[in-house]
PDB file with SEQRES, HELIX, SHEET and CRYST1 records, atoms N, CA, C and O in Angstrom:
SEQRES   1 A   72  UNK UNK UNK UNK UNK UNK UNK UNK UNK UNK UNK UNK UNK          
SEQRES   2 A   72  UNK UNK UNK UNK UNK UNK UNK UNK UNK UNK UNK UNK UNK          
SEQRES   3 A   72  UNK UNK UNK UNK UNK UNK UNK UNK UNK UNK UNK UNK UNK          
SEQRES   4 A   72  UNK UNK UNK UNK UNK UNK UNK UNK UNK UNK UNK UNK UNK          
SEQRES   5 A   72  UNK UNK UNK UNK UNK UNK UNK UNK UNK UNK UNK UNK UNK          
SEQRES   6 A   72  UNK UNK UNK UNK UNK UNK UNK                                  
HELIX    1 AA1 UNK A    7  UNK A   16  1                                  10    
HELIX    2 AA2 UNK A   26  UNK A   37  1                                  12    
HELIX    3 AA3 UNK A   56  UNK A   61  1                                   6    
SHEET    1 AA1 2 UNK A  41  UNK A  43  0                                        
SHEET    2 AA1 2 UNK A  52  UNK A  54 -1                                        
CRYST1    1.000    1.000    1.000  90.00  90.00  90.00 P 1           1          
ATOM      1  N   UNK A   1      -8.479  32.213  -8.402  1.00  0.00           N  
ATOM      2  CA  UNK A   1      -7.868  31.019  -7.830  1.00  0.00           C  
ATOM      3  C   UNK A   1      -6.635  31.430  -7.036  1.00  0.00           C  
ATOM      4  O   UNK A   1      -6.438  31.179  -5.847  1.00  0.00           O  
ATOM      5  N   UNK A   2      -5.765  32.156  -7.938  1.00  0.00           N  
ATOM      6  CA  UNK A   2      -4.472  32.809  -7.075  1.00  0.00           C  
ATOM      7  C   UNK A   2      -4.060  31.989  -5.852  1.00  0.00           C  
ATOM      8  O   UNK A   2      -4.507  32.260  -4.738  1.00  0.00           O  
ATOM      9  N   UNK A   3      -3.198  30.976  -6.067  1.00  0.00           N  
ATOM     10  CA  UNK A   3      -2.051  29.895  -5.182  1.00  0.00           C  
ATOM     11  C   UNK A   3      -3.565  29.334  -3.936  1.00  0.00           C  
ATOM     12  O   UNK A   3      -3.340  29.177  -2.736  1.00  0.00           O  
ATOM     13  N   UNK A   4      -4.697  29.162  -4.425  1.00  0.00           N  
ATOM     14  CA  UNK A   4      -5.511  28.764  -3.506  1.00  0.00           C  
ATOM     15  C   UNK A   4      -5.612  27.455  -4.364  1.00  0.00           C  
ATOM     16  O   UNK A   4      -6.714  27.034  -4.011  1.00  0.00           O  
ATOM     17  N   UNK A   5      -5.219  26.734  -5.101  1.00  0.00           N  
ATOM     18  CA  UNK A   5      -5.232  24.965  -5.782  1.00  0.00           C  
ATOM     19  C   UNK A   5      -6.023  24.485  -4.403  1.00  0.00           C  
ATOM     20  O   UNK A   5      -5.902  24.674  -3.193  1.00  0.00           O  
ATOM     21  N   UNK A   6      -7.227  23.488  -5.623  1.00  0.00           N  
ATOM     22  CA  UNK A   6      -7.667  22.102  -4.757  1.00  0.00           C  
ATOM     23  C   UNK A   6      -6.480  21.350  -4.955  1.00  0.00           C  
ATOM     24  O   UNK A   6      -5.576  21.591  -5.755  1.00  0.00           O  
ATOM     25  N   UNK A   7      -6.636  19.794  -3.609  1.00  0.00           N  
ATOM     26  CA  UNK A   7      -5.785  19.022  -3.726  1.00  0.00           C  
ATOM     27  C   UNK A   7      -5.541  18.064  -5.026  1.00  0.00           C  
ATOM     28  O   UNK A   7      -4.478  17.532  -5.346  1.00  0.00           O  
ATOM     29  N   UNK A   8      -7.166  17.960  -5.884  1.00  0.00           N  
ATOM     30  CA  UNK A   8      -7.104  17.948  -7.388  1.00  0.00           C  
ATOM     31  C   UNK A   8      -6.382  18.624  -8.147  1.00  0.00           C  
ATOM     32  O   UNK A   8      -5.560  17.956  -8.774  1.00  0.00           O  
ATOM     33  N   UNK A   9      -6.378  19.829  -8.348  1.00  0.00           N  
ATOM     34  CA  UNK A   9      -5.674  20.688  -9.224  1.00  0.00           C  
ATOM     35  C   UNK A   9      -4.357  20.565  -8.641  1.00  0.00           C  
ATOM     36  O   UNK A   9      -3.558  20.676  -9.571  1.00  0.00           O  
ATOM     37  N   UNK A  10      -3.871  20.424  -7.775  1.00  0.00           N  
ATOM     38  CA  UNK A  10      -2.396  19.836  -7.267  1.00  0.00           C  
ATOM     39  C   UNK A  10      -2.050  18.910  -8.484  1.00  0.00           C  
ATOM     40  O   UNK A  10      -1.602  19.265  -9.574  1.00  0.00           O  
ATOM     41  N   UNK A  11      -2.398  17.473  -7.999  1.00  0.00           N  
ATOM     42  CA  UNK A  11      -2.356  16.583  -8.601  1.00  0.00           C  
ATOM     43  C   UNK A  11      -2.615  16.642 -10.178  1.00  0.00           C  
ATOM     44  O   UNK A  11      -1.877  16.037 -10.956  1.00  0.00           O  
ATOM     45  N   UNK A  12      -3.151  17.016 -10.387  1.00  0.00           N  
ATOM     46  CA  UNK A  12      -3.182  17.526 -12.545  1.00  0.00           C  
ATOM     47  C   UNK A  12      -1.686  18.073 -12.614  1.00  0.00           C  
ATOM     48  O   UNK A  12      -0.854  17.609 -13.394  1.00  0.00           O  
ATOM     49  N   UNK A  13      -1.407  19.213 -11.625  1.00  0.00           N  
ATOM     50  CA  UNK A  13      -0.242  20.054 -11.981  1.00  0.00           C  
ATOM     51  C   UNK A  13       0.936  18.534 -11.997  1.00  0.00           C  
ATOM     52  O   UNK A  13       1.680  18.318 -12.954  1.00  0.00           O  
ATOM     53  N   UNK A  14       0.888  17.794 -10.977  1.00  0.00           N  
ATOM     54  CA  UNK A  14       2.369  16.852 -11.013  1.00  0.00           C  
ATOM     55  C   UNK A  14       2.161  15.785 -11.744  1.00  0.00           C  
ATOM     56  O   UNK A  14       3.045  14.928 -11.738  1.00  0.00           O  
ATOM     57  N   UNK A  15       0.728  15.529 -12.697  1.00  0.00           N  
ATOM     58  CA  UNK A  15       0.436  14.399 -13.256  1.00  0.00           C  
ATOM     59  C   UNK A  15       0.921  14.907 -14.758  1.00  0.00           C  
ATOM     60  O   UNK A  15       1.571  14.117 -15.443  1.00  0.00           O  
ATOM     61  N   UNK A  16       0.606  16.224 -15.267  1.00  0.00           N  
ATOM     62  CA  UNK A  16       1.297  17.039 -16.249  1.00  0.00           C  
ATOM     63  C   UNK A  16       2.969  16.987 -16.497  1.00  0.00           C  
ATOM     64  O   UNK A  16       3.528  16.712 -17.558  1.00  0.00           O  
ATOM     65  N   UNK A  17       3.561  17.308 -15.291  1.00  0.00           N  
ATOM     66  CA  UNK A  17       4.815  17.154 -15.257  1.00  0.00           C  
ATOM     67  C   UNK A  17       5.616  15.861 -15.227  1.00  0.00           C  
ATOM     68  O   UNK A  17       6.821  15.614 -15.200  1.00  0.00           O  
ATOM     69  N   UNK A  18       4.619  15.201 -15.238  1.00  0.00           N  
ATOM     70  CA  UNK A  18       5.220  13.591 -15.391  1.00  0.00           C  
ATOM     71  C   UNK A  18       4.779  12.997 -16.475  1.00  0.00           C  
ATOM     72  O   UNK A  18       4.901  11.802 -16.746  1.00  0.00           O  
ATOM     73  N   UNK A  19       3.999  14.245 -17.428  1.00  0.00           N  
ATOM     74  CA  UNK A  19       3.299  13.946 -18.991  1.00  0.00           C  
ATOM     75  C   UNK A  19       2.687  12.759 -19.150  1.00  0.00           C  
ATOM     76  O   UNK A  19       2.733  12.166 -20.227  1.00  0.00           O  
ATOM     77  N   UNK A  20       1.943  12.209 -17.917  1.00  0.00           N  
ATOM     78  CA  UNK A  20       0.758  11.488 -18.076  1.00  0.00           C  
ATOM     79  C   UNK A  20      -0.440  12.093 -18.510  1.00  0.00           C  
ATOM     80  O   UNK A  20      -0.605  13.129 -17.865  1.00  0.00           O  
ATOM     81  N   UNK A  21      -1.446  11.879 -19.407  1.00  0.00           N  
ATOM     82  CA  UNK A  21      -2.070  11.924 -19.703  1.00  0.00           C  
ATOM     83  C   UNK A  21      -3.463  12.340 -19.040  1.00  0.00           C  
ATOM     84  O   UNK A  21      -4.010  11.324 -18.610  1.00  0.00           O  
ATOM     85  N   UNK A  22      -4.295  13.601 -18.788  1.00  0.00           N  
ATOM     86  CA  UNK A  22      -5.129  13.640 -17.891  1.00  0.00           C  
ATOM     87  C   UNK A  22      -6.150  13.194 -18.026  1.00  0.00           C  
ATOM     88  O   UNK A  22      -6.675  13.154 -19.139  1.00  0.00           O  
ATOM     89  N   UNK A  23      -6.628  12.815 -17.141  1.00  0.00           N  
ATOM     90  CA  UNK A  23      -8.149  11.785 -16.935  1.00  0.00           C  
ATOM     91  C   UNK A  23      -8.991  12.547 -17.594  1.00  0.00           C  
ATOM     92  O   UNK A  23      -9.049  13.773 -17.505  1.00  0.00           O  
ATOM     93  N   UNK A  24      -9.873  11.638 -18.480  1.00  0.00           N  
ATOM     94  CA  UNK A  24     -10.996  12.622 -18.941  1.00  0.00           C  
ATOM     95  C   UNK A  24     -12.206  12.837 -18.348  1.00  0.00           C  
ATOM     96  O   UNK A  24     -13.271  12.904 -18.962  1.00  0.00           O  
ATOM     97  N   UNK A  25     -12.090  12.931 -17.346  1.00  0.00           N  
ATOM     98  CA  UNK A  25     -13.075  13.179 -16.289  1.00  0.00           C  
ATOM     99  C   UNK A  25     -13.780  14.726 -16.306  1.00  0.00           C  
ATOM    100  O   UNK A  25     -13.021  15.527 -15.760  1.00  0.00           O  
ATOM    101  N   UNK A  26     -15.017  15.342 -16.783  1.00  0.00           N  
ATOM    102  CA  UNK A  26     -15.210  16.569 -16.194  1.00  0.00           C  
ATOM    103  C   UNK A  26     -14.386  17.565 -15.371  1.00  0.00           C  
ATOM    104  O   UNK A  26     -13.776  18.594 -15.661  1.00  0.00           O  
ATOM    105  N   UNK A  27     -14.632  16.753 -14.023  1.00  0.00           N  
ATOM    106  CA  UNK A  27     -13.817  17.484 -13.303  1.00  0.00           C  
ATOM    107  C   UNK A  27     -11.904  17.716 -13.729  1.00  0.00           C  
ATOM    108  O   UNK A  27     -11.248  18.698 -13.382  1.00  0.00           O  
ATOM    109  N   UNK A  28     -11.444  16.702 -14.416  1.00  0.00           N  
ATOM    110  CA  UNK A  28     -10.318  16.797 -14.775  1.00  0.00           C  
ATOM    111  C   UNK A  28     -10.139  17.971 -15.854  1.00  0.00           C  
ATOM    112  O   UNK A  28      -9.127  18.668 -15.783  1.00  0.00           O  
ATOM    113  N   UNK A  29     -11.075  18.203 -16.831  1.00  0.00           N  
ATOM    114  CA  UNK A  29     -11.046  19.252 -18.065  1.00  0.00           C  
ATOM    115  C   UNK A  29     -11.214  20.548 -17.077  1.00  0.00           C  
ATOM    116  O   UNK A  29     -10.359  21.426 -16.968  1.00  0.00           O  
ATOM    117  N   UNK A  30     -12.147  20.525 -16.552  1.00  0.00           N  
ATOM    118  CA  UNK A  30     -12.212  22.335 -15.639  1.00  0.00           C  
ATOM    119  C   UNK A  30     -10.975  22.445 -14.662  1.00  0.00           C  
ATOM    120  O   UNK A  30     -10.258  23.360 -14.257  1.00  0.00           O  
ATOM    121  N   UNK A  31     -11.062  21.094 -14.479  1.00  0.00           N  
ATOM    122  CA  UNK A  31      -9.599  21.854 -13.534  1.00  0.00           C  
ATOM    123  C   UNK A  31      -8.445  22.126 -14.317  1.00  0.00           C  
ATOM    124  O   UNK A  31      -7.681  22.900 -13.740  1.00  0.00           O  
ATOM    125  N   UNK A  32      -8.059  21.747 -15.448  1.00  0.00           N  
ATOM    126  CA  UNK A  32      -7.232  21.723 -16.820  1.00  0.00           C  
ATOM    127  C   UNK A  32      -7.854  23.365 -17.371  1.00  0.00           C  
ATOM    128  O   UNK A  32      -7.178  24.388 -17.470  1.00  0.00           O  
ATOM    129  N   UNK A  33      -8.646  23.279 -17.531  1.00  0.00           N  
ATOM    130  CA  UNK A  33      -9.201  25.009 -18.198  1.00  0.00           C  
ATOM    131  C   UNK A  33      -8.514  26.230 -17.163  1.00  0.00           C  
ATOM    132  O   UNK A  33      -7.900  27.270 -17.400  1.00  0.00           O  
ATOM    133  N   UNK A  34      -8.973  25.507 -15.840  1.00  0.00           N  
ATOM    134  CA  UNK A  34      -9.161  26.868 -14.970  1.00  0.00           C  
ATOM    135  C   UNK A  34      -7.047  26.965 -14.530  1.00  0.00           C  
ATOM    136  O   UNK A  34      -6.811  28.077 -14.058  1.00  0.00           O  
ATOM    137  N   UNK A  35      -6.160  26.362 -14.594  1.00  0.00           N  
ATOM    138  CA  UNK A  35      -5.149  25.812 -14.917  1.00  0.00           C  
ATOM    139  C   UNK A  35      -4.389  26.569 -15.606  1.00  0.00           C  
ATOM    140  O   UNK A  35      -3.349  27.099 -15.214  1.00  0.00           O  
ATOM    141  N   UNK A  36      -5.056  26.678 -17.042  1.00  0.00           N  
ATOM    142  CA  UNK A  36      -4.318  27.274 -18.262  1.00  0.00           C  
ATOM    143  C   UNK A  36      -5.148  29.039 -18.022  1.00  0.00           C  
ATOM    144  O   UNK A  36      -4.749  29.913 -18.790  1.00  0.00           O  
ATOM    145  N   UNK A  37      -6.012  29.344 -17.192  1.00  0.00           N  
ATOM    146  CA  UNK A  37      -6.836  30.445 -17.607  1.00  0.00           C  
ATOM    147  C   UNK A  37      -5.730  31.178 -16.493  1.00  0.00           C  
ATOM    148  O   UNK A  37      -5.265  32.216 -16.964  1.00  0.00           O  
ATOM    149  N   UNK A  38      -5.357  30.934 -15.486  1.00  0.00           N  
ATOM    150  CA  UNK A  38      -4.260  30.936 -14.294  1.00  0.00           C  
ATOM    151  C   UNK A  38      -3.037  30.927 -14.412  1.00  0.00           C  
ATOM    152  O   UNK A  38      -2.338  31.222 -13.443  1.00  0.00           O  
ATOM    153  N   UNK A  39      -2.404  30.539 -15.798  1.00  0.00           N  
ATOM    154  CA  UNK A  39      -1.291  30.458 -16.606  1.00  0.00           C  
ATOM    155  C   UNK A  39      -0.626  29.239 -15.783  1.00  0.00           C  
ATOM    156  O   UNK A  39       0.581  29.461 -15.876  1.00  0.00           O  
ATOM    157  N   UNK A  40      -0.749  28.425 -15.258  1.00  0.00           N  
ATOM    158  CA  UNK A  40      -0.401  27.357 -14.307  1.00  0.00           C  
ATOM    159  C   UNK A  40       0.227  26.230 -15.579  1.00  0.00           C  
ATOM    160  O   UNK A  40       1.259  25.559 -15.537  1.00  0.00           O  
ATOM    161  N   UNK A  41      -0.604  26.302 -16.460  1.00  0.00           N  
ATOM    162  CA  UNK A  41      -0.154  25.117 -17.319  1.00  0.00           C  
ATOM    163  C   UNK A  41      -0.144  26.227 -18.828  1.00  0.00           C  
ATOM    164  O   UNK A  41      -0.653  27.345 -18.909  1.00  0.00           O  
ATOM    165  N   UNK A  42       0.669  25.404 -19.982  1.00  0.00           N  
ATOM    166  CA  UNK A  42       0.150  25.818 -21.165  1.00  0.00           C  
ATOM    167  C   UNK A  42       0.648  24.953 -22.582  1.00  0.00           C  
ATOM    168  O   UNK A  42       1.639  24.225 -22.652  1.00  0.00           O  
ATOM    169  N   UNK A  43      -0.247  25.226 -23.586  1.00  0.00           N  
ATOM    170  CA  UNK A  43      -0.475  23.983 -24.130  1.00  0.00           C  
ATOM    171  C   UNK A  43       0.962  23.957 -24.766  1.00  0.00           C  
ATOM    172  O   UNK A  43       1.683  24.943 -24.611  1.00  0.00           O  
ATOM    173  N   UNK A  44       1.541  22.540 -25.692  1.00  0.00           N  
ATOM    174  CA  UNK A  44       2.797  22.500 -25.868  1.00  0.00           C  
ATOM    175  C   UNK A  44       2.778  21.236 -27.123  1.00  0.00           C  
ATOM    176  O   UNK A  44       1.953  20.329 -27.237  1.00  0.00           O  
ATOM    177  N   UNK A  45       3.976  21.528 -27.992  1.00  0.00           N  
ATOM    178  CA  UNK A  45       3.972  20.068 -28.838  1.00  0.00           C  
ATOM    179  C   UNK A  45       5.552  19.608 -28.537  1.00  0.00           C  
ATOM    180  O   UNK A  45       6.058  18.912 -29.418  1.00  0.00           O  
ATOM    181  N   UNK A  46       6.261  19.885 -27.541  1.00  0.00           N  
ATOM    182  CA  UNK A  46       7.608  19.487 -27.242  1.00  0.00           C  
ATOM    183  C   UNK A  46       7.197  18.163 -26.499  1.00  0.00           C  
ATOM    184  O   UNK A  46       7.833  17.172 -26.855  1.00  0.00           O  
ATOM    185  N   UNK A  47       6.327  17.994 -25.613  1.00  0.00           N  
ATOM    186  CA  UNK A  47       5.992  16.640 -24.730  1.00  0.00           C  
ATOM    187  C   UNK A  47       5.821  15.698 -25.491  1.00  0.00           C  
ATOM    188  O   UNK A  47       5.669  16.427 -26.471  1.00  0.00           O  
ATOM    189  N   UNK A  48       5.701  14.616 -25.939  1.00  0.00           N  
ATOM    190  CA  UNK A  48       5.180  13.492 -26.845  1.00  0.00           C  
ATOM    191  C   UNK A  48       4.190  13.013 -26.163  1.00  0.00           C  
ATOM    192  O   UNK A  48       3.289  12.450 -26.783  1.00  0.00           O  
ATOM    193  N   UNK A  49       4.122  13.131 -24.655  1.00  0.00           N  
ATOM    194  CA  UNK A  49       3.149  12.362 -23.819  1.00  0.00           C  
ATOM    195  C   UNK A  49       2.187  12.957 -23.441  1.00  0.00           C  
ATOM    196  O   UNK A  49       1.361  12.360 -22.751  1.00  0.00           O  
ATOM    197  N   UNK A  50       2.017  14.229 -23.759  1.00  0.00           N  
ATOM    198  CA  UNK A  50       1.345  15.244 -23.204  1.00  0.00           C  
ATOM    199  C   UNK A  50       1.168  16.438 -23.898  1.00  0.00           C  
ATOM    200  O   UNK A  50       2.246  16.808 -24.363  1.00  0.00           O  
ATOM    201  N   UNK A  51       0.023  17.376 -24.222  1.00  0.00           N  
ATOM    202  CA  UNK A  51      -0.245  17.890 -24.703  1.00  0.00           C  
ATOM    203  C   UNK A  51      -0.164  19.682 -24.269  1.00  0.00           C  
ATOM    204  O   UNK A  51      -0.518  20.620 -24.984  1.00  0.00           O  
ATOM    205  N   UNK A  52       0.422  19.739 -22.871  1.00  0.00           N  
ATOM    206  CA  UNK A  52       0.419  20.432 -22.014  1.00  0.00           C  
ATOM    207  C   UNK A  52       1.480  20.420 -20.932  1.00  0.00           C  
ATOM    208  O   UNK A  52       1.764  19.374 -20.350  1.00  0.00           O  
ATOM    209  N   UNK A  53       2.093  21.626 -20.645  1.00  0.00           N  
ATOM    210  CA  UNK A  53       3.678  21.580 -20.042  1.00  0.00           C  
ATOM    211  C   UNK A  53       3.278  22.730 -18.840  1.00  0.00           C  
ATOM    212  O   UNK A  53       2.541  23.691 -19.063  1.00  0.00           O  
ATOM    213  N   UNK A  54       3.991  22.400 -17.366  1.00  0.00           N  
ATOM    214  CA  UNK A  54       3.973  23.416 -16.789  1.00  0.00           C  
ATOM    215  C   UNK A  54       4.742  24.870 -16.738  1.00  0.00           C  
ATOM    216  O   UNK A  54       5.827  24.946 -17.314  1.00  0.00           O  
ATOM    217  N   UNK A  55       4.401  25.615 -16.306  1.00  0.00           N  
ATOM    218  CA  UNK A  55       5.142  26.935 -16.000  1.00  0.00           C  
ATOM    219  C   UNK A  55       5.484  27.317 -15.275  1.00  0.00           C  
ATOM    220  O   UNK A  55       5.185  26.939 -14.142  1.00  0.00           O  
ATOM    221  N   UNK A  56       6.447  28.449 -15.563  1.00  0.00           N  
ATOM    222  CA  UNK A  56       7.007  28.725 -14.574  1.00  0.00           C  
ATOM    223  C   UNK A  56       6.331  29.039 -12.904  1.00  0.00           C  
ATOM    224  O   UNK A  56       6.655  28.747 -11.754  1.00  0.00           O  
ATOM    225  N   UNK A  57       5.532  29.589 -13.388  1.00  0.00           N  
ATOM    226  CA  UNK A  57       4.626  29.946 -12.227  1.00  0.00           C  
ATOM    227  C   UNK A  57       4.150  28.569 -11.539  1.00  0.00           C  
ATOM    228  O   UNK A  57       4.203  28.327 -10.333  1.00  0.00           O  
ATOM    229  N   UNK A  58       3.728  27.815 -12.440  1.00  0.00           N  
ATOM    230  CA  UNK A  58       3.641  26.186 -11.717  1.00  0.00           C  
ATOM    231  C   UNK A  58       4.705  25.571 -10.899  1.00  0.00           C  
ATOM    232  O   UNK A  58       4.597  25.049  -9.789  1.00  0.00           O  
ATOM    233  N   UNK A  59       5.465  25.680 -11.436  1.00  0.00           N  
ATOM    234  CA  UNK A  59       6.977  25.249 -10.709  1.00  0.00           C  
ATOM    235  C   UNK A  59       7.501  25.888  -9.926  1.00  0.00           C  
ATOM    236  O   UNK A  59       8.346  25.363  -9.200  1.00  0.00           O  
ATOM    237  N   UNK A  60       7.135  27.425  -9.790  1.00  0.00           N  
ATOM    238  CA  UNK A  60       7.496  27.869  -8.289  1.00  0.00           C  
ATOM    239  C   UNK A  60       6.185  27.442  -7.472  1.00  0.00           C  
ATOM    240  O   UNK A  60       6.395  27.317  -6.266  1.00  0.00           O  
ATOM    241  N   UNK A  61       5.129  27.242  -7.812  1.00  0.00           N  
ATOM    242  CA  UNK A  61       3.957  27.231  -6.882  1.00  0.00           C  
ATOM    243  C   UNK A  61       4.119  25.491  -6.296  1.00  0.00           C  
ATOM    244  O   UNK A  61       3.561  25.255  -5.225  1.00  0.00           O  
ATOM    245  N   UNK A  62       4.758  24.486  -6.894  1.00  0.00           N  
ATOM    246  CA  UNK A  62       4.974  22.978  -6.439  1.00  0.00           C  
ATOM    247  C   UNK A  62       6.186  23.159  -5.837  1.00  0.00           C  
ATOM    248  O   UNK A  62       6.418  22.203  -5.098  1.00  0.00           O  
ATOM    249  N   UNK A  63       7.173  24.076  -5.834  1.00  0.00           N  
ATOM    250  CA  UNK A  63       8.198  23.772  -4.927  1.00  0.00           C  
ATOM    251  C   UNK A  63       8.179  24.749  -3.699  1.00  0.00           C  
ATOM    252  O   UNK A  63       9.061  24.639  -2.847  1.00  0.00           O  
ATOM    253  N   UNK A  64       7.360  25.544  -3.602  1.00  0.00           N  
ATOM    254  CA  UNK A  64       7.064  26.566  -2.421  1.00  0.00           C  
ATOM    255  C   UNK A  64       6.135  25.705  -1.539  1.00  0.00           C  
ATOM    256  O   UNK A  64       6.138  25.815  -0.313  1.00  0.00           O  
ATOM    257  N   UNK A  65       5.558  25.082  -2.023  1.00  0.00           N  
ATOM    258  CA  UNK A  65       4.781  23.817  -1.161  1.00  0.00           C  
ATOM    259  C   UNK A  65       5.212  22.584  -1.049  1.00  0.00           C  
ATOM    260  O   UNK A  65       4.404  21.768  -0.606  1.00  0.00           O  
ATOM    261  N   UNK A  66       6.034  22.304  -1.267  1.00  0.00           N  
ATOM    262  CA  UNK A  66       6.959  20.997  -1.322  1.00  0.00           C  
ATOM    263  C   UNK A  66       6.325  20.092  -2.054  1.00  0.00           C  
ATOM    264  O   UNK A  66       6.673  18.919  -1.922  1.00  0.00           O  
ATOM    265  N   UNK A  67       5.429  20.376  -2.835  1.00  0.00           N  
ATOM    266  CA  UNK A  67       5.058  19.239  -3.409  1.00  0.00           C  
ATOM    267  C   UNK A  67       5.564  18.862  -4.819  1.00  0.00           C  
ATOM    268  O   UNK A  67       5.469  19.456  -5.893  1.00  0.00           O  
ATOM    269  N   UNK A  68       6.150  17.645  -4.464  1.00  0.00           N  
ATOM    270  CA  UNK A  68       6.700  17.280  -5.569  1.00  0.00           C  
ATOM    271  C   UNK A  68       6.175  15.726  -6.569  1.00  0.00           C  
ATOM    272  O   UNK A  68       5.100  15.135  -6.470  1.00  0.00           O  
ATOM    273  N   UNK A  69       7.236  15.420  -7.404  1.00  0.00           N  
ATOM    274  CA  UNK A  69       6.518  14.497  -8.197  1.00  0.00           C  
ATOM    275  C   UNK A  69       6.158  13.265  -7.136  1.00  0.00           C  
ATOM    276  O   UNK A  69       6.591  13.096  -5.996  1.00  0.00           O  
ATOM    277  N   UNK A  70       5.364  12.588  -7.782  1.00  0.00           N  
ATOM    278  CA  UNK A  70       4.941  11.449  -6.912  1.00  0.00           C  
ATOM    279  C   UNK A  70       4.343  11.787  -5.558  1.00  0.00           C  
ATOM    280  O   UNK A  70       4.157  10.867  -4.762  1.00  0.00           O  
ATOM    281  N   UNK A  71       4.046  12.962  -5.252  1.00  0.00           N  
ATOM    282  CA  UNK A  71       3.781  13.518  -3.669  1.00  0.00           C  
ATOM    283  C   UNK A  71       1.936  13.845  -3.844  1.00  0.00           C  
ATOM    284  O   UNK A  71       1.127  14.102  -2.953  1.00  0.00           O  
ATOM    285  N   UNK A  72       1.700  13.696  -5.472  1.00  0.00           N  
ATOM    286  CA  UNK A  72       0.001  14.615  -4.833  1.00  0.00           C  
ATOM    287  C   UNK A  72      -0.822  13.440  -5.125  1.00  0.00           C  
ATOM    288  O   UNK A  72      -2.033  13.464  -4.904  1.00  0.00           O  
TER     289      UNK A  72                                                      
END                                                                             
């Protein structure tokens, strides 16, 4: 995958960081797998809303693209 994100997997990454809850959609779980396999996300019990927190690597990869909350 290496910084090549669909505009989906965008959107998981800023829907995470806003510890909404991800759709249980197929496509939402693989893009959630392939995510954590990428170290992009990883799982967490500090969120109450969310089961899953981004990383560092996530957070340079949303602000090197400007994408920010509310943006995907």
């Amino acid at each position: 995958m290496s910084d090549d994100l669909t505009d989906s997997q965008i959107s998981l990454l800023c829907d995470i960081e806003e510890h909404d809850p991800a759709k249980s959609s197929s496509d939402a779980k693989r893009d959630l797998e392939l995510l954590i396999a990428e170290r992009y996300v990883q799982p967490t019990s500090d969120h109450p809303g969310s089961a899953y927190e981004l990383t560092a690597k996530a957070i340079a990869f949303l602000g090197e693209r400007g994408a920010g909350l509310n943006e995907a």
